[in-house]
VOBA-1610 file (N, C-alpha, C; in pm, whole numbers, padded with zeros to 5 digits, always signed):
BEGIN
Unk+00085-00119+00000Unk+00000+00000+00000Unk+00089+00124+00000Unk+00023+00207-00061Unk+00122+00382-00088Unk-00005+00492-00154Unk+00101+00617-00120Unk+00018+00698-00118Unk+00169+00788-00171Unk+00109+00911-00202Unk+00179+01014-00215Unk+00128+01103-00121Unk+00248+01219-00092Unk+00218+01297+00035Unk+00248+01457+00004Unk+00167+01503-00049Unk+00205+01661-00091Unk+00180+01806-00060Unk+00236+01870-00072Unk+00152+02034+00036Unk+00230+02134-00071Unk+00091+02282-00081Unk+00138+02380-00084Unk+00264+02459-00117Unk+00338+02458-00157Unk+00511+02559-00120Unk+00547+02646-00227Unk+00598+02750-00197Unk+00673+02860-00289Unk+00590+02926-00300Unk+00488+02988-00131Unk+00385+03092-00139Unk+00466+03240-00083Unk+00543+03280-00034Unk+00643+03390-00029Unk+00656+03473-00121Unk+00664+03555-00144Unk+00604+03669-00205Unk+00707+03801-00161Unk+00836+03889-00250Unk+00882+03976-00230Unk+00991+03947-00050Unk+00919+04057+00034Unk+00982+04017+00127Unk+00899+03942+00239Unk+00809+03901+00214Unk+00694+03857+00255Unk+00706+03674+00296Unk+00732+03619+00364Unk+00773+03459+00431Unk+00692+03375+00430Unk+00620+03311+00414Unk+00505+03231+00402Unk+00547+03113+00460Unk+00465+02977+00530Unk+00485+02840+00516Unk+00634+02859+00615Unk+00681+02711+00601Unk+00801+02636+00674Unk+00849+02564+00547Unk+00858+02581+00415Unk+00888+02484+00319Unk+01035+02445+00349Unk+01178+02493+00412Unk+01262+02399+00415Unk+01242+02293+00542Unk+01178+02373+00648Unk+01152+02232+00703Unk+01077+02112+00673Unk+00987+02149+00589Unk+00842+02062+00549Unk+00894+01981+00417Unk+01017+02039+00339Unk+01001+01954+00228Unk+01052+01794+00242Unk+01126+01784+00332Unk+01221+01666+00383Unk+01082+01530+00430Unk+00972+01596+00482Unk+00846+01511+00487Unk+00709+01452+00405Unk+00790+01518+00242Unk+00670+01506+00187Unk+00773+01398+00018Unk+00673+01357-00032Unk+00701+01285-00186Unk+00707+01399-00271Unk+00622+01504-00265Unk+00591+01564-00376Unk+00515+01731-00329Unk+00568+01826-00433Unk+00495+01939-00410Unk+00470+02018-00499Unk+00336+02154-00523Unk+00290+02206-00577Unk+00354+02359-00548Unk+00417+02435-00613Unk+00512+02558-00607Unk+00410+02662-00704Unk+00390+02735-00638Unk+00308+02854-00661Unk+00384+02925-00775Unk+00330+02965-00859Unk+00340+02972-01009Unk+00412+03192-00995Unk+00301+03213-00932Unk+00338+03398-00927Unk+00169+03490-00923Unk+00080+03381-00965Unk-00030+03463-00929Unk-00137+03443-00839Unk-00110+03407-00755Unk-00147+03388-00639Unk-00039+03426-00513Unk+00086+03385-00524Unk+00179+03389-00458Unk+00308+03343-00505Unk+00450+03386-00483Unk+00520+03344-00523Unk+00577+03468-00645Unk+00731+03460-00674Unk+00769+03543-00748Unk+00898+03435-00850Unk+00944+03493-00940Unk+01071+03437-01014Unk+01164+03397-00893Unk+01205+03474-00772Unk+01329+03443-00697Unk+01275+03310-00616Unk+01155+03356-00539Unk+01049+03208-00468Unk+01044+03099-00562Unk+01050+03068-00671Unk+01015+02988-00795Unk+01136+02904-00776Unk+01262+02968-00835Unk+01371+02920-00870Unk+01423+02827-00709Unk+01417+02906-00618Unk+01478+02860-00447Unk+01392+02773-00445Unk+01248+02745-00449Unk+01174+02644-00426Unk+01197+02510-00500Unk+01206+02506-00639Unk+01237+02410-00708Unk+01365+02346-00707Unk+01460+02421-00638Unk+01563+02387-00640Unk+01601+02270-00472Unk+01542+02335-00409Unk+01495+02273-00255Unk+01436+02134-00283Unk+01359+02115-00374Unk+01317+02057-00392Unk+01357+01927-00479Unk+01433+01984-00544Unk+01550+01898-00652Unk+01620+01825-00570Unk+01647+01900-00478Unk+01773+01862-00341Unk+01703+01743-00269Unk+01601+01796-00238Unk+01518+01697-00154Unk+01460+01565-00185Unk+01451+01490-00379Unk+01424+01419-00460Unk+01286+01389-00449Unk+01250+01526-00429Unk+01067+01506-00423Unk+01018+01540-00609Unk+00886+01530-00597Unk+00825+01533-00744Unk+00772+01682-00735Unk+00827+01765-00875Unk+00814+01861-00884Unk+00658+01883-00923Unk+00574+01982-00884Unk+00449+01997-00966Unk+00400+02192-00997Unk+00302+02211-01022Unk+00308+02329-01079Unk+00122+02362-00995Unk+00157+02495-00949Unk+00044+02518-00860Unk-00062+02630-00895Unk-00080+02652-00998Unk-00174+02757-01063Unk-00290+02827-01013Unk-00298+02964-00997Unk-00448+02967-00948Unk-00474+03137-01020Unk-00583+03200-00986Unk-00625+03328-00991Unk-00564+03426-01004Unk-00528+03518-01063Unk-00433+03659-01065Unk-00503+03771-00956Unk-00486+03721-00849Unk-00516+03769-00698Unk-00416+03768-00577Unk-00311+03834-00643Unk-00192+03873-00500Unk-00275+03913-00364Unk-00385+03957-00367Unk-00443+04037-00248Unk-00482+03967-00175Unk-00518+03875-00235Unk-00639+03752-00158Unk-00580+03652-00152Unk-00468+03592-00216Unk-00396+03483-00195Unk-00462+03366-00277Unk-00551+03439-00349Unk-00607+03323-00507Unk-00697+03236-00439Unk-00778+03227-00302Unk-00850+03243-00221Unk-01070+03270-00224Unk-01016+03402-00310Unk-01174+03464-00366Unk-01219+03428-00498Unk-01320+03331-00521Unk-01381+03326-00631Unk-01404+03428-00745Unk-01375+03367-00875Unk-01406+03490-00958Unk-01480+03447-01065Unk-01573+03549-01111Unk-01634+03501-01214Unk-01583+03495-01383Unk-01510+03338-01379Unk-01383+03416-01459Unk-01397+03321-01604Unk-01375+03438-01689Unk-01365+03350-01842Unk-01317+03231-01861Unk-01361+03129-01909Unk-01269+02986-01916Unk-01156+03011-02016Unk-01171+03095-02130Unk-01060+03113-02241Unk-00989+03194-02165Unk-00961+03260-02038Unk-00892+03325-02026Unk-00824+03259-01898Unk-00887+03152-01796Unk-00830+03042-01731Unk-00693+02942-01827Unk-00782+02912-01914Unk-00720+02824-01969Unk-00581+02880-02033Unk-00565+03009-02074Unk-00461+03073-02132Unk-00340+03116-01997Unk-00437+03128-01874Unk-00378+03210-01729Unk-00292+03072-01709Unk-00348+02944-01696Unk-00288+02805-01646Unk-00207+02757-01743Unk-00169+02773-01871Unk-00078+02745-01961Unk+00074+02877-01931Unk-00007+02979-01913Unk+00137+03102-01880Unk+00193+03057-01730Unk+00106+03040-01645Unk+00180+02961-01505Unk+00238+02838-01497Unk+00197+02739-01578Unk+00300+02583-01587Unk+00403+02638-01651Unk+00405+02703-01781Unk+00482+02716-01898Unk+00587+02810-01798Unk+00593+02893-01703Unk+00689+02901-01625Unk+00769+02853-01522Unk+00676+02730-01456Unk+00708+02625-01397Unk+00816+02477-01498Unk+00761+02517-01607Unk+00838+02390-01653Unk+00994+02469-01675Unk+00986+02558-01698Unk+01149+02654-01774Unk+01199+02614-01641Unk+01177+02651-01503Unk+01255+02645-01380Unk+01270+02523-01341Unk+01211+02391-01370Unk+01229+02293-01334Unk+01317+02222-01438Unk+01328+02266-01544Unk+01414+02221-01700Unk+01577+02287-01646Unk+01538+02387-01562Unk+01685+02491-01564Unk+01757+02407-01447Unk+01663+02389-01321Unk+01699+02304-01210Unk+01724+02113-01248Unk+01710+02092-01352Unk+01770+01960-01363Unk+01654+01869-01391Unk+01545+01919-01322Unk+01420+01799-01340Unk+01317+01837-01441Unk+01206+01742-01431Unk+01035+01768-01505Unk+00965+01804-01394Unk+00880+01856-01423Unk+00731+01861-01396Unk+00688+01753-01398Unk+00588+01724-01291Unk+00491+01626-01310Unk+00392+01614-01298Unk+00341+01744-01192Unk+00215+01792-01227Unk+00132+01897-01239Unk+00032+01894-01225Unk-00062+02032-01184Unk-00177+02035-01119Unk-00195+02132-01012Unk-00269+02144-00909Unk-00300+02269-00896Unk-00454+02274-00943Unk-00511+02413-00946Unk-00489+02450-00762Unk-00495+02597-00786Unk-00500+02647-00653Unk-00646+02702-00588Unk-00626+02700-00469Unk-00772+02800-00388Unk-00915+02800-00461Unk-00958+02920-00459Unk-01071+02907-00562Unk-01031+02830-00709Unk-01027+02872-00743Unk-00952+02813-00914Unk-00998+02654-00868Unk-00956+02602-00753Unk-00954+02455-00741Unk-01087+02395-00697Unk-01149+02498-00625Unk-01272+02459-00572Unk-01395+02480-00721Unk-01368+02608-00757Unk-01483+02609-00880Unk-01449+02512-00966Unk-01313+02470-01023Unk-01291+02373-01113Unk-01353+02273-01086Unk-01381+02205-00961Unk-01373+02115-00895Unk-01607+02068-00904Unk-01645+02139-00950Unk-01797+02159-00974Unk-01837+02239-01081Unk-01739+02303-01151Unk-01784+02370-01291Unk-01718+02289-01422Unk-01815+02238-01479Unk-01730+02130-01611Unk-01665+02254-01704Unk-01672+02415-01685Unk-01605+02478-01796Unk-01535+02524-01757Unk-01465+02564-01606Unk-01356+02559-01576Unk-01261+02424-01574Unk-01328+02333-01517Unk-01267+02179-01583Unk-01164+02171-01648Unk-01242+02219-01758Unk-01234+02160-01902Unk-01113+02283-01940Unk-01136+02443-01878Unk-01004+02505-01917Unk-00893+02505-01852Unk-00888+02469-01741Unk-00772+02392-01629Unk-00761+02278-01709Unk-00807+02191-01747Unk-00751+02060-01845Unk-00682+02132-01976Unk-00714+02175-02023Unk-00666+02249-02157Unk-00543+02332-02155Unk-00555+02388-02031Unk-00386+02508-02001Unk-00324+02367-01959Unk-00405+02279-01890Unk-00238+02182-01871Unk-00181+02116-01983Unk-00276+02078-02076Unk-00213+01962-02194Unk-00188+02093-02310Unk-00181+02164-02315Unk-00152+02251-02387Unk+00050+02301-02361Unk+00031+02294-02243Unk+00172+02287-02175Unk+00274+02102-02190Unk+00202+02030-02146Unk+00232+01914-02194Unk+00147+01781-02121Unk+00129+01739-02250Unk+00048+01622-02224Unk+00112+01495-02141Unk+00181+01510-02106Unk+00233+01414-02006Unk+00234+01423-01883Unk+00178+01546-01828Unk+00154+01615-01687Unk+00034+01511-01636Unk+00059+01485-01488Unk-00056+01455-01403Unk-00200+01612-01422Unk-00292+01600-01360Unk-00368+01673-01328Unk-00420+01657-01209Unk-00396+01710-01100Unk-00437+01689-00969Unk-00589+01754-00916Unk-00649+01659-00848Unk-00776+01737-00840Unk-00886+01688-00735Unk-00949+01746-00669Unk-01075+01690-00569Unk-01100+01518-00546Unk-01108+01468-00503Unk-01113+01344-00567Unk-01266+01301-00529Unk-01351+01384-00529Unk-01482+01402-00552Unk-01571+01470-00671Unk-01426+01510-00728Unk-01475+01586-00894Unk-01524+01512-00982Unk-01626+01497-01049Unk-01650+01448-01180Unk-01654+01518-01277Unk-01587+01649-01219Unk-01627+01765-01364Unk-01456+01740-01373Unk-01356+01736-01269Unk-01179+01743-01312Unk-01170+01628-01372Unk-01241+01510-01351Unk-01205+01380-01378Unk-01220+01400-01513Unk-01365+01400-01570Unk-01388+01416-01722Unk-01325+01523-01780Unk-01301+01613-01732Unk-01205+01705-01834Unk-01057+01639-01873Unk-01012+01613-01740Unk-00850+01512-01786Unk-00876+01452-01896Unk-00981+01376-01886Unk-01037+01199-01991Unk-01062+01282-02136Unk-01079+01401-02106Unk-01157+01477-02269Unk-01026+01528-02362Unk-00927+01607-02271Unk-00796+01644-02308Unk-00681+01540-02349Unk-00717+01402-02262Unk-00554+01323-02294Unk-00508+01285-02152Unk-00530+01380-02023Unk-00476+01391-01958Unk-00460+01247-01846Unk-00381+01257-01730Unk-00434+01161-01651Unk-00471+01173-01526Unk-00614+01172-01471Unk-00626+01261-01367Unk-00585+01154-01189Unk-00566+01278-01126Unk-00475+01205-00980Unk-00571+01298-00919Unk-00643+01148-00825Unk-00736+01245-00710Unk-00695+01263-00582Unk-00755+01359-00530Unk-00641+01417-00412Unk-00759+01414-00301Unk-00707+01430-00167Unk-00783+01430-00045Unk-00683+01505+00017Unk-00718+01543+00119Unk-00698+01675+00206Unk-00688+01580+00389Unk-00573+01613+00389Unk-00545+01534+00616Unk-00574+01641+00655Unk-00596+01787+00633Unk-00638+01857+00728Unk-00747+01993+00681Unk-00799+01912+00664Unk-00902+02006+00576Unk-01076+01872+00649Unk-01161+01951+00684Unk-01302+01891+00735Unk-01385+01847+00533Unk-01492+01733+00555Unk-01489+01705+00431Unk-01682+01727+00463Unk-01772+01754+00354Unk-01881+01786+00378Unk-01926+01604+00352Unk-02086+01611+00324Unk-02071+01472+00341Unk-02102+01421+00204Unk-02120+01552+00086Unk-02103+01488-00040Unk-01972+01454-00117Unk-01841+01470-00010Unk-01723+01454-00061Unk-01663+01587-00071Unk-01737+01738-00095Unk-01686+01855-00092Unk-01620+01891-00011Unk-01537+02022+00010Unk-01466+02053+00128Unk-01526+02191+00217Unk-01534+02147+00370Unk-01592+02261+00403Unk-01564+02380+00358Unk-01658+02496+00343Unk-01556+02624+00341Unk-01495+02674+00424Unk-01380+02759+00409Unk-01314+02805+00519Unk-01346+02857+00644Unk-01487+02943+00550Unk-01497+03057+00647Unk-01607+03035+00766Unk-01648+02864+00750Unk-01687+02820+00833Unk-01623+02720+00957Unk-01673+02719+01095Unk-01632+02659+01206Unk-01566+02535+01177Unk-01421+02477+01214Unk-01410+02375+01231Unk-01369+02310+01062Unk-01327+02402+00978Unk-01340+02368+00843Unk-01174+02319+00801Unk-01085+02387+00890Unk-00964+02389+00876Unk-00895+02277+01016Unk-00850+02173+01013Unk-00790+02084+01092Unk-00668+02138+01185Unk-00645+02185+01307Unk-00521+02202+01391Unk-00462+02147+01482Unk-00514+02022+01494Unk-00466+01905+01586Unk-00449+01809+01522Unk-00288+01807+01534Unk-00193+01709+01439Unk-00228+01593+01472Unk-00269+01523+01587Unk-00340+01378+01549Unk-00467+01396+01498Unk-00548+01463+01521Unk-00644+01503+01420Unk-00656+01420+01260Unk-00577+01526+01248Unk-00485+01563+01117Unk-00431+01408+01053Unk-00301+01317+01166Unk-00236+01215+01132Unk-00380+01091+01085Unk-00507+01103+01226Unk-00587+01037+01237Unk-00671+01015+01080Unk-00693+01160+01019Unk-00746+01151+00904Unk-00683+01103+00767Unk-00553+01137+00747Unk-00500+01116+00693Unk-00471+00951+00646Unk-00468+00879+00790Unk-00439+00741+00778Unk-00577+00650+00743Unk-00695+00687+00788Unk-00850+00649+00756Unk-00849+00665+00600Unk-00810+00764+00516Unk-00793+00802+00366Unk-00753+00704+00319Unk-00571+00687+00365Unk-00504+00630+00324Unk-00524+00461+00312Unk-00584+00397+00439Unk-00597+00295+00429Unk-00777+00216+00432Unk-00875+00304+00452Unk-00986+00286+00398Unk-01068+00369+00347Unk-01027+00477+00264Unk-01079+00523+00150Unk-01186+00655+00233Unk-01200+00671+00350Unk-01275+00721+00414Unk-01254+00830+00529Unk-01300+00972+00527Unk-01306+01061+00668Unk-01421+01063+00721Unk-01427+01168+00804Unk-01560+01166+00905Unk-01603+01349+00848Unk-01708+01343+00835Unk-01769+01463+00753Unk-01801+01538+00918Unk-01825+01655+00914Unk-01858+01789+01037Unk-01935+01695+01109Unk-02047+01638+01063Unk-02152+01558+01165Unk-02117+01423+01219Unk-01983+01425+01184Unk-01915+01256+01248Unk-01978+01131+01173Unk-02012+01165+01046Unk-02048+01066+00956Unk-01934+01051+00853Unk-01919+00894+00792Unk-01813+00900+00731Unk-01816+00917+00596Unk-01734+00955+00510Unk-01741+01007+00379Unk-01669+00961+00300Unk-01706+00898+00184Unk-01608+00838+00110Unk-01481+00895+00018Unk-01382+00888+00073Unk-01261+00963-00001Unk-01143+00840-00052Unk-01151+00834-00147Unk-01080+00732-00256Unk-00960+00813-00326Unk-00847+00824-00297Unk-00720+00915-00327Unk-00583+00861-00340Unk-00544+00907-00450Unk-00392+00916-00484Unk-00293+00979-00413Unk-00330+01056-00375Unk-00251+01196-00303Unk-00309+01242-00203Unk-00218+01280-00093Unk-00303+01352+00066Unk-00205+01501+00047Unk-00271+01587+00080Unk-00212+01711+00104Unk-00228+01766+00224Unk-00142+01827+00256Unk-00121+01945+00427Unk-00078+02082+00321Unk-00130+02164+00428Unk-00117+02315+00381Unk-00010+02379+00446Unk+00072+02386+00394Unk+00183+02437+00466Unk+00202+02552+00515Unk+00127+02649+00490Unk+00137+02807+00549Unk+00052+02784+00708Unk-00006+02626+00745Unk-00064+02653+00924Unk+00031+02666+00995Unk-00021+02722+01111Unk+00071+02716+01228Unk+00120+02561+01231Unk+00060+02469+01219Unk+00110+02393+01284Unk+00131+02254+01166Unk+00151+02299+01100Unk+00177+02233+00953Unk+00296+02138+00983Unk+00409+02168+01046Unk+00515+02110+01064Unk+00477+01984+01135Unk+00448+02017+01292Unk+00382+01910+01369Unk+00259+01829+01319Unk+00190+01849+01157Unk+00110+01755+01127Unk+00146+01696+01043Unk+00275+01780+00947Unk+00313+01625+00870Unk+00424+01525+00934Unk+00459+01577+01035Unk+00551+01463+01138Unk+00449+01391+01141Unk+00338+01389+01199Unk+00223+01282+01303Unk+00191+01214+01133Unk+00157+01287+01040Unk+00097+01215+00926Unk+00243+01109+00922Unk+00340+01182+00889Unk+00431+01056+00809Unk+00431+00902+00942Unk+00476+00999+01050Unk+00458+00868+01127Unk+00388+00777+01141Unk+00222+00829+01123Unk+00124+00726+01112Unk+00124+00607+00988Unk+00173+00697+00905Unk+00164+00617+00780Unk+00266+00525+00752Unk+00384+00552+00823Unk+00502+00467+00819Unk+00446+00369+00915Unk+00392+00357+01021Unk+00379+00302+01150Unk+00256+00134+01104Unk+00190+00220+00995Unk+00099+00180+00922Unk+00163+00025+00826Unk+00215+00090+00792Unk+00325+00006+00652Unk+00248+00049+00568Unk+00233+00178+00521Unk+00191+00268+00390Unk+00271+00359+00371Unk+00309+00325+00267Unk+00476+00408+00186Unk+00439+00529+00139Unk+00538+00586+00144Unk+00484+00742+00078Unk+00537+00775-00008Unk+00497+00736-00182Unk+00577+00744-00247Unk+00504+00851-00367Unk+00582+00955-00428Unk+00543+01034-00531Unk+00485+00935-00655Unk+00397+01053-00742Unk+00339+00988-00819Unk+00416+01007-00950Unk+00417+00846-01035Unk+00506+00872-01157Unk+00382+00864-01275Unk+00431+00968-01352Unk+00324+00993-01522Unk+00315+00892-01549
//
């Protein structure tokens, strides 16, 4: 049994610090590096991928909203031809830095909103599928793993889609993810956190707000690395999962 284990990184911004990514990268298979519009700049780009090279994790590409303010965060009511063109200019800079640093790309993982509307709109889908295989068709596509709108867009483009679940994130009980801006939506107790993570990992399943369980069937678990306490939950995650005999291994195209 295996899983891949991935979070967030290269959200820093100017002089601005975000996350724990050199401590956090040493605990994970694989990560998603913030492209520049959401967070992240050319200097964050290059240091991140390179950390990461070091670290022999799987490089991926983290795309979201042209919203520095909000952190790519706030929904927008946004053109799909102009998604789809926004997510081809953000990989297509991700792949140059990962070509320059020695490695590939392997995947892509819409960000924040971008990920949640994709994640229930088949025409954002479908233009998040299109900026990725447009960039290259050999990319993963990472996505909800409650989507049937990310799933069929991958299947429509070429692509191959990798469903993802969330160790510290609350799950509604149709598989959605709470919203933020509600109670209890965001996980901060690293066994919590380890507890969910390992239920995913080894029976397909979390416990939704009402302590009912929810079916989550996943390739990939993610932690958010900008929490406080992000560090202390992917320790408890890896441990559980090692403790487990569930490997944590990145995902190959």
């Amino acid at each position: 049994m295996a899983i891949d284990l991935n979070a967030d990184v290269g959200e820093s911004f100017g002089a601005w610090t975000l996350g724990h990514d050199e401590e956090l990268l040493p605990l994970l298979s694989s990560v998603n590096i913030a492209c520049g519009f959401h967070a992240g700049d050319p200097s964050v780009i290059d240091r991140t991928v390179a950390r990461a090279v070091a670290a022999g994790l799987a490089v991926g590409a983290h795309p979201g909203y042209f919203d520095l303010r909000g952190f790519g965060r706030r929904p927008q009511a946004a053109d799909p031809a102009e998604v789809e063109q926004d997510v081809l200019y953000q990989v297509g800079a991700l792949l140059a830095f990962a070509r320059a640093r020695g490695t590939r790309l392997r995947h892509v993982k819409p960000h924040g909103a971008l990920y949640n509307q994709a994640a229930s709109d088949p025409r954002l889908a479908l233009a998040v599928a299109r900026g990725t295989a447009r960039a290259d068709l050999g990319l993963l596509l990472v996505g909800l793993a409650s989507s049937s709108a990310m799933r069929e867009a991958a299947d429509a483009v070429g692509l191959r889609f990798v469903a993802e679940a969330f160790a510290d994130r609350r799950y509604r009980p149709d598989g959605s993810l709470t919203p933020r801006d509600q109670p209890g939506a965001v996980l901060g107790d690293p066994a919590e956190v380890a507890a969910q993570a390992l239920a995913i990992a080894r029976e397909g399943r979390a416990l939704s707000a009402d302590g009912k369980p929810v079916s989550v069937r996943a390739d990939t678990l993610c932690l958010h690395g900008e929490q406080a306490a992000a560090l202390a939950s992917a320790r408890a995650v890896r441990a559980a999962l090692t403790a487990a005999d569930i490997e944590i291994r990145a995902l190959v195209p």
